[in-house]
N, CA, C and O atoms as a GROMACS GRO file, in nm:
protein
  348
    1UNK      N    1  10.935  16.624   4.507
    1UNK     CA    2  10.817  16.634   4.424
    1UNK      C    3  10.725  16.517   4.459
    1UNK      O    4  10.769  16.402   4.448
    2UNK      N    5  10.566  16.546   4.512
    2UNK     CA    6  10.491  16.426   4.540
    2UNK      C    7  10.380  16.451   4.445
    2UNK      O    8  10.279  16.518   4.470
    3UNK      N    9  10.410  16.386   4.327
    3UNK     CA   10  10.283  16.393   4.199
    3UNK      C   11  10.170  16.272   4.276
    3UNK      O   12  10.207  16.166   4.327
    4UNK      N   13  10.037  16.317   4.267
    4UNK     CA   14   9.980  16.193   4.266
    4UNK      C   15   9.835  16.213   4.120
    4UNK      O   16   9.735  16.281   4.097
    5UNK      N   17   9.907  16.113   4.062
    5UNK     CA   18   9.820  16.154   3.928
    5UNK      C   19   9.699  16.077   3.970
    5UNK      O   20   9.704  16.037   4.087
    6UNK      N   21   9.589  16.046   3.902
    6UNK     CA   22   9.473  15.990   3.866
    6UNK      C   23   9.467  15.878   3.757
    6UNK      O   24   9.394  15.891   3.658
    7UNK      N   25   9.554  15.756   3.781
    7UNK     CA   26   9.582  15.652   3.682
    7UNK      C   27   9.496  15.497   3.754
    7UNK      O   28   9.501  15.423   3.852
    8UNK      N   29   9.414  15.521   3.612
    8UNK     CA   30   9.364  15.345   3.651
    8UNK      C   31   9.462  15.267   3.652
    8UNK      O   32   9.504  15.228   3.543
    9UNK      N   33   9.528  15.221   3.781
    9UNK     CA   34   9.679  15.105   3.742
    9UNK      C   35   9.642  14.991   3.701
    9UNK      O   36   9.721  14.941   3.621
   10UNK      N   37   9.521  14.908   3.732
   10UNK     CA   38   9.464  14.789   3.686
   10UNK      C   39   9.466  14.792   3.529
   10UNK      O   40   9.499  14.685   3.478
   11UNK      N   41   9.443  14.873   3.461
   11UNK     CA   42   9.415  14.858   3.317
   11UNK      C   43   9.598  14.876   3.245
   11UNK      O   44   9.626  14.848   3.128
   12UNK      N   45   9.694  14.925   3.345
   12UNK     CA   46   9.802  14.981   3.293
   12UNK      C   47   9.911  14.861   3.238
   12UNK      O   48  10.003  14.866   3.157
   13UNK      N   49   9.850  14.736   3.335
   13UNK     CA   50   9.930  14.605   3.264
   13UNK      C   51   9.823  14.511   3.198
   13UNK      O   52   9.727  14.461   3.257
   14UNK      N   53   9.854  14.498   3.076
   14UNK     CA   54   9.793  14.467   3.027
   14UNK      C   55   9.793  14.302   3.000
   14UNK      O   56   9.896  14.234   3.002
   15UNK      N   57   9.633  14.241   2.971
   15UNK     CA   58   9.639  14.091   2.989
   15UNK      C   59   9.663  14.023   2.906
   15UNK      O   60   9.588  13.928   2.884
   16UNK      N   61   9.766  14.043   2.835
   16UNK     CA   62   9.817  13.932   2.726
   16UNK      C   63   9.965  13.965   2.714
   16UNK      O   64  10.005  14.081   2.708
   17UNK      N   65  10.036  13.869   2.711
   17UNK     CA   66  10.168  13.927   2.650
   17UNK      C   67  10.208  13.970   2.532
   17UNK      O   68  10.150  13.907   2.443
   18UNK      N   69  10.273  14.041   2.496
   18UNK     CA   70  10.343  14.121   2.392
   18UNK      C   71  10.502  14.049   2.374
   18UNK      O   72  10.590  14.060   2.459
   19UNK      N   73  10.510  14.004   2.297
   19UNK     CA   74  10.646  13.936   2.269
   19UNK      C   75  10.770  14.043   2.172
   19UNK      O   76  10.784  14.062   2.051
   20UNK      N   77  10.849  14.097   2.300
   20UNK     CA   78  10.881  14.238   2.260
   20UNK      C   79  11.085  14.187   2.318
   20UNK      O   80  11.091  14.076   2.370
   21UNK      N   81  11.172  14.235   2.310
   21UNK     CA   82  11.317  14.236   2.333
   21UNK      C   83  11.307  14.255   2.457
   21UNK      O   84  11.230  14.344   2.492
   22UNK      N   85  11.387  14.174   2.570
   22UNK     CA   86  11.381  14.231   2.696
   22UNK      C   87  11.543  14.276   2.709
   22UNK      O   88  11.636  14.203   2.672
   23UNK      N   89  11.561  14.421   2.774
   23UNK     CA   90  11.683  14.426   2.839
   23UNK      C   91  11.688  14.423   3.003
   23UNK      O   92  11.578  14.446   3.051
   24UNK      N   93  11.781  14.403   3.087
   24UNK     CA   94  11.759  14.416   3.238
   24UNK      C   95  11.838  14.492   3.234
   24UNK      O   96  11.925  14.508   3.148
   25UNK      N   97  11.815  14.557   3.340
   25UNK     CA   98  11.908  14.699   3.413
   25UNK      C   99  11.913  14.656   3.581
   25UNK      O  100  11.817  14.644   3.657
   26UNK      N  101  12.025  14.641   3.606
   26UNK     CA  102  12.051  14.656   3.725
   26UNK      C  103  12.061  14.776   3.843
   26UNK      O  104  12.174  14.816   3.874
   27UNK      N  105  11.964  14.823   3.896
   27UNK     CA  106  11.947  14.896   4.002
   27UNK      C  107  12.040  14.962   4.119
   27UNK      O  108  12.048  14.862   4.190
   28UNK      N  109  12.086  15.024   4.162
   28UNK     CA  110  12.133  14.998   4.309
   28UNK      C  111  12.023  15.154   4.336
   28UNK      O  112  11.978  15.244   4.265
   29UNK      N  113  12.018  15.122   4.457
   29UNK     CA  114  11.889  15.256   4.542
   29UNK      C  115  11.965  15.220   4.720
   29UNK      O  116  12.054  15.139   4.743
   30UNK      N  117  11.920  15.278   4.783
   30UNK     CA  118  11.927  15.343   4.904
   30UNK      C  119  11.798  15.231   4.966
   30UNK      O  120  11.736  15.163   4.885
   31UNK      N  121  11.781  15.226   5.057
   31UNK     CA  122  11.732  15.146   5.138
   31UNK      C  123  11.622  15.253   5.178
   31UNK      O  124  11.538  15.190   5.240
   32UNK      N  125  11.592  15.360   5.172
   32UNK     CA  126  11.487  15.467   5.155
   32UNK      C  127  11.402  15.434   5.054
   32UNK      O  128  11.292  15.381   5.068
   33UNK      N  129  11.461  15.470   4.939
   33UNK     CA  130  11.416  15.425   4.802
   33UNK      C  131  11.338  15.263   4.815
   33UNK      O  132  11.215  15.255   4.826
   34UNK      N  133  11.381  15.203   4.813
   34UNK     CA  134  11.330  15.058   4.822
   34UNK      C  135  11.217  15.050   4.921
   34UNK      O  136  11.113  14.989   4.896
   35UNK      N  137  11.240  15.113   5.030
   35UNK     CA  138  11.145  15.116   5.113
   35UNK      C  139  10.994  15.172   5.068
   35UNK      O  140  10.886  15.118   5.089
   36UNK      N  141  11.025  15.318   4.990
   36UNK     CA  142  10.895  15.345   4.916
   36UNK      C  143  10.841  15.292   4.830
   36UNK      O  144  10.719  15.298   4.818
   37UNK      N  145  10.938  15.208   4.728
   37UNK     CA  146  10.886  15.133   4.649
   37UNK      C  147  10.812  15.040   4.673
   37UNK      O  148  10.729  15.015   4.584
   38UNK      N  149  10.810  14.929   4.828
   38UNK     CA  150  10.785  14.861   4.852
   38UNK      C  151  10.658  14.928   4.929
   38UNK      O  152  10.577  14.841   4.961
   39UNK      N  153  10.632  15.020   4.956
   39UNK     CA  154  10.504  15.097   5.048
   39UNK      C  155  10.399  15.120   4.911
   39UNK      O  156  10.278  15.102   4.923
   40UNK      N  157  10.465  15.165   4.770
   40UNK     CA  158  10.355  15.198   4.682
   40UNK      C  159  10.330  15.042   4.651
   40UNK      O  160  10.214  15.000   4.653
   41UNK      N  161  10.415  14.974   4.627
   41UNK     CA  162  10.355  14.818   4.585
   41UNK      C  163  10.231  14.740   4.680
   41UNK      O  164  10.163  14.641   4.652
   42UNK      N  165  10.232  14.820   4.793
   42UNK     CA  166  10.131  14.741   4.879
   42UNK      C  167  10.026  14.827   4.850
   42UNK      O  168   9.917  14.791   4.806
   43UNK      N  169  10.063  14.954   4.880
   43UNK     CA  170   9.943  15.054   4.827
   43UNK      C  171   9.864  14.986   4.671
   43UNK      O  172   9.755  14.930   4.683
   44UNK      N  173   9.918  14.996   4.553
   44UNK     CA  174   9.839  14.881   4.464
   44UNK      C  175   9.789  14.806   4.473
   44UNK      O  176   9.688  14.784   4.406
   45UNK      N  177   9.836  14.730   4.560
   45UNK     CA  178   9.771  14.576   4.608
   45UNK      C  179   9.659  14.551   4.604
   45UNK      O  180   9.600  14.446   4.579
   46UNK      N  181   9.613  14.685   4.639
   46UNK     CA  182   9.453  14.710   4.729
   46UNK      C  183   9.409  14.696   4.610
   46UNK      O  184   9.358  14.587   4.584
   47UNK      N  185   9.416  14.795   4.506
   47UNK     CA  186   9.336  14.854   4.378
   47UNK      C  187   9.352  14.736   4.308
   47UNK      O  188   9.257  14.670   4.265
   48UNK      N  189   9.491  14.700   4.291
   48UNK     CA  190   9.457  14.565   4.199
   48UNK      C  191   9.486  14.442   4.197
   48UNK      O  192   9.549  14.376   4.115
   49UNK      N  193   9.419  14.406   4.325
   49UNK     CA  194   9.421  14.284   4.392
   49UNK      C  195   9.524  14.184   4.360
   49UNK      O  196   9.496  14.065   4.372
   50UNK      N  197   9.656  14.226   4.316
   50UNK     CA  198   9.789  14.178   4.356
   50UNK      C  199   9.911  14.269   4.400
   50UNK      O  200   9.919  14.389   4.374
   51UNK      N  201   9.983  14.212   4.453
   51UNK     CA  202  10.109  14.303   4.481
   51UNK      C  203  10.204  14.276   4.338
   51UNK      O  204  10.250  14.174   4.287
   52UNK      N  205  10.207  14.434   4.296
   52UNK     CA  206  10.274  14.432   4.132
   52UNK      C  207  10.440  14.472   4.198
   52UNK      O  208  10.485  14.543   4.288
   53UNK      N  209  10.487  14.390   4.102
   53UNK     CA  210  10.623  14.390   4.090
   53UNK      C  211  10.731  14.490   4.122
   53UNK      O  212  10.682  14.602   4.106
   54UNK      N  213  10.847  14.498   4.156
   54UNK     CA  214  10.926  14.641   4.221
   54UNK      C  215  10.921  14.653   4.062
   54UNK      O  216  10.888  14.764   4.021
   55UNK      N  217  10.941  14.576   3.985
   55UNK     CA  218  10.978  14.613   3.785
   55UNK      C  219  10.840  14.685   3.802
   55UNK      O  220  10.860  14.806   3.815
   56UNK      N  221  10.736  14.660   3.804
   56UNK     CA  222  10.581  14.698   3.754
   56UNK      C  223  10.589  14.845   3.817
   56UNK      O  224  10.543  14.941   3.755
   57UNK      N  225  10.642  14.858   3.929
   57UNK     CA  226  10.630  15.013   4.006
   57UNK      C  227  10.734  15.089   3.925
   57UNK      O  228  10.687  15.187   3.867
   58UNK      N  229  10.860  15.069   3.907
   58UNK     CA  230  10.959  15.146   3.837
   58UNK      C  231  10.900  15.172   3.714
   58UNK      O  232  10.869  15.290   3.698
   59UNK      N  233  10.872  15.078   3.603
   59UNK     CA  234  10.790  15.106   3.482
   59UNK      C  235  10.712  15.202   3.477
   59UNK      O  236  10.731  15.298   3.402
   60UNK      N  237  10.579  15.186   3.583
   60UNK     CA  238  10.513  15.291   3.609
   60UNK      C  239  10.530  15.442   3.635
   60UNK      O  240  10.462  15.537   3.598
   61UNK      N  241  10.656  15.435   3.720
   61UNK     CA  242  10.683  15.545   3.718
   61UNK      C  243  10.784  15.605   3.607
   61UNK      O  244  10.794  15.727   3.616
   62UNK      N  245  10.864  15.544   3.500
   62UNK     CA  246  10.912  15.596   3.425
   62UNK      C  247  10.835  15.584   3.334
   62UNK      O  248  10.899  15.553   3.234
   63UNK      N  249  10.734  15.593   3.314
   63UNK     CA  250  10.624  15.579   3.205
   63UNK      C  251  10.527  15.753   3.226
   63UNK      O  252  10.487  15.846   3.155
   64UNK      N  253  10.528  15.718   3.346
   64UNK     CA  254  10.485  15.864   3.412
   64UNK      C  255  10.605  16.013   3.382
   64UNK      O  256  10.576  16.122   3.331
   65UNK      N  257  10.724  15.970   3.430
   65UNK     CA  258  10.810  16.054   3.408
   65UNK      C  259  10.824  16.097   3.274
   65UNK      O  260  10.851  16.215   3.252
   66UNK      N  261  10.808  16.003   3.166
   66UNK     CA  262  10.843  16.084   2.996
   66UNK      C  263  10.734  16.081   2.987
   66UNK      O  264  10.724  16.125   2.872
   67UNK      N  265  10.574  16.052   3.040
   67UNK     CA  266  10.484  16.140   2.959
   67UNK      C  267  10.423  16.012   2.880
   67UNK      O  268  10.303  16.029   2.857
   68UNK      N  269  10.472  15.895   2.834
   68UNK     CA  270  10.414  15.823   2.761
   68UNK      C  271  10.321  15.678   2.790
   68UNK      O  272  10.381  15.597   2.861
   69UNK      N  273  10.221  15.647   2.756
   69UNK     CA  274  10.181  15.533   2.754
   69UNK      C  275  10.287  15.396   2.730
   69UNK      O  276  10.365  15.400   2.634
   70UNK      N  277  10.285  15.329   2.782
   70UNK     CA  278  10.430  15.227   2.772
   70UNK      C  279  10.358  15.091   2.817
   70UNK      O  280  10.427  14.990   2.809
   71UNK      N  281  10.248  15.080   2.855
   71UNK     CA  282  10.194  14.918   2.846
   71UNK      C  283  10.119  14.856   2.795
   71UNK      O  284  10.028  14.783   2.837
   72UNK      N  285  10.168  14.894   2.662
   72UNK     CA  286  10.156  14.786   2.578
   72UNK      C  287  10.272  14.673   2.531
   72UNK      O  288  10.244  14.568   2.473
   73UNK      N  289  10.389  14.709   2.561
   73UNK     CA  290  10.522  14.690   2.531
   73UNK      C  291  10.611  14.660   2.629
   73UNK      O  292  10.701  14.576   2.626
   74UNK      N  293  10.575  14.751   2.736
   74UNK     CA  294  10.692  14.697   2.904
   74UNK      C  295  10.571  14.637   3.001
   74UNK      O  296  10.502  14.707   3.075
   75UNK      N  297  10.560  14.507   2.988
   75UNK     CA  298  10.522  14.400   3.127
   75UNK      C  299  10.574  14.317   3.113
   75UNK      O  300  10.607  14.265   3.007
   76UNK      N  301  10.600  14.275   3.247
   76UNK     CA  302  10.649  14.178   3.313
   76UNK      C  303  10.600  14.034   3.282
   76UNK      O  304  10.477  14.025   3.282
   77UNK      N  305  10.662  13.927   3.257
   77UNK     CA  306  10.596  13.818   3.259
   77UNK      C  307  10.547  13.755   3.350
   77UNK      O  308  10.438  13.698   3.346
   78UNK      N  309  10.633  13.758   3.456
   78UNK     CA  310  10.586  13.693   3.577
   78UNK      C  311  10.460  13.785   3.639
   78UNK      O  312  10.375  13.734   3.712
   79UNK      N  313  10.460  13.916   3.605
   79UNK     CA  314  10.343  13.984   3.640
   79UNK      C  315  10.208  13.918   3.573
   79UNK      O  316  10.102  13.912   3.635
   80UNK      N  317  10.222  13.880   3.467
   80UNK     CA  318  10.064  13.844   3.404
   80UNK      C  319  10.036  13.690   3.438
   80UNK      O  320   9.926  13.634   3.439
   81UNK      N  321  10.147  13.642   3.464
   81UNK     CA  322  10.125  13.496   3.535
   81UNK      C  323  10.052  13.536   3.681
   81UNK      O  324   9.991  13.440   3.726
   82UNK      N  325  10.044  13.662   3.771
   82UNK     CA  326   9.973  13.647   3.831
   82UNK      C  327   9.839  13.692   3.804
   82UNK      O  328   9.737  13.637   3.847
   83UNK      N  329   9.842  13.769   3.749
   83UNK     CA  330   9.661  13.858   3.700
   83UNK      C  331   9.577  13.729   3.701
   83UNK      O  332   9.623  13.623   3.658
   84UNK      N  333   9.472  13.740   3.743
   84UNK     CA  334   9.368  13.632   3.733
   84UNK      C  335   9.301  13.660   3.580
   84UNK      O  336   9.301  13.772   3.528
   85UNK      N  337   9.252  13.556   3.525
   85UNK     CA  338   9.214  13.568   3.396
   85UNK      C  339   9.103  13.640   3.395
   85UNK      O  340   9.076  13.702   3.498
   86UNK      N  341   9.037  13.646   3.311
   86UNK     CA  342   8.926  13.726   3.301
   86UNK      C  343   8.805  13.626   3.188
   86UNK      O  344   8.806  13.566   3.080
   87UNK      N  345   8.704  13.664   3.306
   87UNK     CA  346   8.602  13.523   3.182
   87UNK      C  347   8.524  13.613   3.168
   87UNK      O  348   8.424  13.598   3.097
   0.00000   0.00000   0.00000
């Protein structure tokens, strides 16, 4: 399945933190897998002038997969430490 939706990703992490429970999940993927992940993370790059996180791409896409808005609540910290501020 190759969905390509129509999502502003810049607006999808949002610039403030949310002080919310974190759990981690440990991963294992295929060296395929990783590989695409790491091809859409550069692909972003472009649009929003950083390279977002392998967490920021998975989010995204399980945010996509159930259908729901989810960033307001799942970002990354180290992700908004990079966003440039906004004056």
């Amino acid at each position: 399945m190759n969905v390509k939706p129509s999502i502003n990703w810049v607006d999808r992490i949002p610039s403030k933190a949310v002080r919310v429970e974190r759990n981690q999940i440990n991963l294992r993927m295929s060296e395929a897998l990783r590989k695409l992940i790491d091809g859409k993370r550069i692909e972003l790059s472009e649009e929003m002038g950083t390279i977002p996180s392998r967490s920021d791409i998975l989010r995204l896409a399980l945010e996509m997969y159930f259908g729901q808005d989810l960033s307001k609540t799942e970002v990354d910290r180290r992700t908004l430490a990079r966003i440039p501020k906004q004056k």
